[in-house]
C-alpha positions in Angstrom: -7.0 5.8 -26.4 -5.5 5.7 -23.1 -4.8 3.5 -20.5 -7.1 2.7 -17.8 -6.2 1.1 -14.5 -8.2 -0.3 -12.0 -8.1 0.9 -8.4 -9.8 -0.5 -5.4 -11.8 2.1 -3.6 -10.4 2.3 0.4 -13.9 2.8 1.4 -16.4 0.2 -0.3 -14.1 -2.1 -1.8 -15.6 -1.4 -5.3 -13.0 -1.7 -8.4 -12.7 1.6 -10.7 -11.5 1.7 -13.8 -9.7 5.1 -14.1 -7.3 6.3 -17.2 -4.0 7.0 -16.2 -3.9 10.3 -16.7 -6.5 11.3 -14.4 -4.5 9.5 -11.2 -3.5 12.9 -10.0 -6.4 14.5 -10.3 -8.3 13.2 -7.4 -10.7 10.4 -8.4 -13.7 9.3 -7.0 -15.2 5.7 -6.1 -18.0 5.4 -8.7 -19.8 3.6 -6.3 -19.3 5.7 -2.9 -18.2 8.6 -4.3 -14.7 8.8 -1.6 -11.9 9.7 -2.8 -9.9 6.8 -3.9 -6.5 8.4 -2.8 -6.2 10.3 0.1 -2.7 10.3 0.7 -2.3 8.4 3.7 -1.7 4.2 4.7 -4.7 2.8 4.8 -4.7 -0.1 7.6 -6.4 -3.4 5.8 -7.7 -6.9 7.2 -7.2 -9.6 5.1 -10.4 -9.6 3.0 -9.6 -5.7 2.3 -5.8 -6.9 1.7 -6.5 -9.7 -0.9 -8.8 -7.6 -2.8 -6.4 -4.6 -3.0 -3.2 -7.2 -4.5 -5.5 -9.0 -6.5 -7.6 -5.8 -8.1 -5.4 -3.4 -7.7 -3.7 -2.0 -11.0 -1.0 0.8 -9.3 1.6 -0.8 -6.8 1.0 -2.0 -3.2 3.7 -1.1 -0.2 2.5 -3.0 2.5 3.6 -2.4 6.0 3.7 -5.5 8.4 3.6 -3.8 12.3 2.2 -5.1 15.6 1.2 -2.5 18.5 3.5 -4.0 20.9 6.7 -2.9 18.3 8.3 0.0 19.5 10.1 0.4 15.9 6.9 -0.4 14.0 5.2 2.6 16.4 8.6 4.6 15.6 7.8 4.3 11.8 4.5 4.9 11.7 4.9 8.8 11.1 7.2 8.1 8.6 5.1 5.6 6.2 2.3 8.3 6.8 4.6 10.8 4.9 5.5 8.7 2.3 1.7 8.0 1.7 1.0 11.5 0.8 4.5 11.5 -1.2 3.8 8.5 -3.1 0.0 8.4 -3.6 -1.6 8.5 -6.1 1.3 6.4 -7.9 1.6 3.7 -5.0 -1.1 2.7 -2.5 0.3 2.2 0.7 -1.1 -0.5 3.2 -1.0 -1.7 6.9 -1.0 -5.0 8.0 -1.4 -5.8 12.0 0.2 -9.0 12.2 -1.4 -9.7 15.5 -4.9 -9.3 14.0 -3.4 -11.1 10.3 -1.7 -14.1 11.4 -2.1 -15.5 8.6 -0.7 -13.5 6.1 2.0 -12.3 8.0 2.6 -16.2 7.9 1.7 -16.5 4.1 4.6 -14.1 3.3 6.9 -15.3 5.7 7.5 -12.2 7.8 10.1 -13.1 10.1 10.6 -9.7 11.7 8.9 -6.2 11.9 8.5 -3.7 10.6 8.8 -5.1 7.1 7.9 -3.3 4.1 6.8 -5.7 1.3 6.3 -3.9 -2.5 3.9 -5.3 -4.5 3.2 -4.2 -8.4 1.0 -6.7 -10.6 0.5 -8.6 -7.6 3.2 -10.2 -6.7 6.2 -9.1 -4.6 8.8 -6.8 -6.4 11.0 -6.8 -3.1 11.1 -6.2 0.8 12.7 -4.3 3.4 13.3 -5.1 7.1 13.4 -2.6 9.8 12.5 0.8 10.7 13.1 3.6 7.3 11.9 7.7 7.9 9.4 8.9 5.2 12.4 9.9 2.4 14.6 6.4 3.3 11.1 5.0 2.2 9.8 6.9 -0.8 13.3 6.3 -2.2 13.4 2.7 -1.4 10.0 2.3 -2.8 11.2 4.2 -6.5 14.0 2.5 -6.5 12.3 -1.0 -6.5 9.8 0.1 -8.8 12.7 1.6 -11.3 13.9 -2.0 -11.2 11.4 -4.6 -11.5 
């Protein structure tokens, strides 16, 4: 029997079991019938963010931006990229941390962009400062090759 992991759907919220080797072949939300991967960051609130680290069975890179960050605006092209490279194997996220004060404040971001990777829900490692889409796929394998 294989294994199944449960993804959050980026529409409804709904949690889908899915076995592992179907990831790449395009699931659907059970419930709403979207895609669950569509190959690009999906910008969260914190409900939408707590749901995704604590349901979530493929790993998390988070991006914590404001508008007002030139750098954070400079990257934004580049974690777009890296969505569509590293999906469906990692779910990328974006955090406003004017709108999310309080979990930009919960994980202590001190400077932005950062880039925090999450896998089983808690934080594998983090990266400060603007990366283009290959700096952050290979980043992003190279922490998951290590935790």
């Amino acid at each position: 029997m294989s294994e199944s992991l449960h993804i959050v759907c980026p529409s409804c919220g709904g949690a889908n079991r899915v076995p592992a080797e179907r990831l790449g072949q395009n699931p659907k939300c059970g419930k709403c019938r979207v895609p669950l991967f569509q190959g690009k960051a999906l910008p969260v609130n914190g409900a939408a963010f707590s749901k995704q680290l604590q349901r979530s069975d493929v790993p998390l890179l988070v991006d914590f931006w404001a508008p007002w960050c030139g750098p954070c605006r400079m990257m934004a092209p580049a974690f777009e990229q890296a969505a569509a490279q590293l999906e469906p194997q990692v779910r990328l996220l974006k955090v406003n941390t004017e709108e999310e004060q309080a979990i930009a404040g919960q994980f202590g971001i001190r400077s932005i962009p950062t880039m925090i990777l999450f896998a089983g829900g808690r934080e594998i490692d983090r990266m400060s400062g603007p990366l283009d889409a290959s700096g952050i796929v290979s980043w992003t394998r190279n922490a998951l090759a290590r935790a």
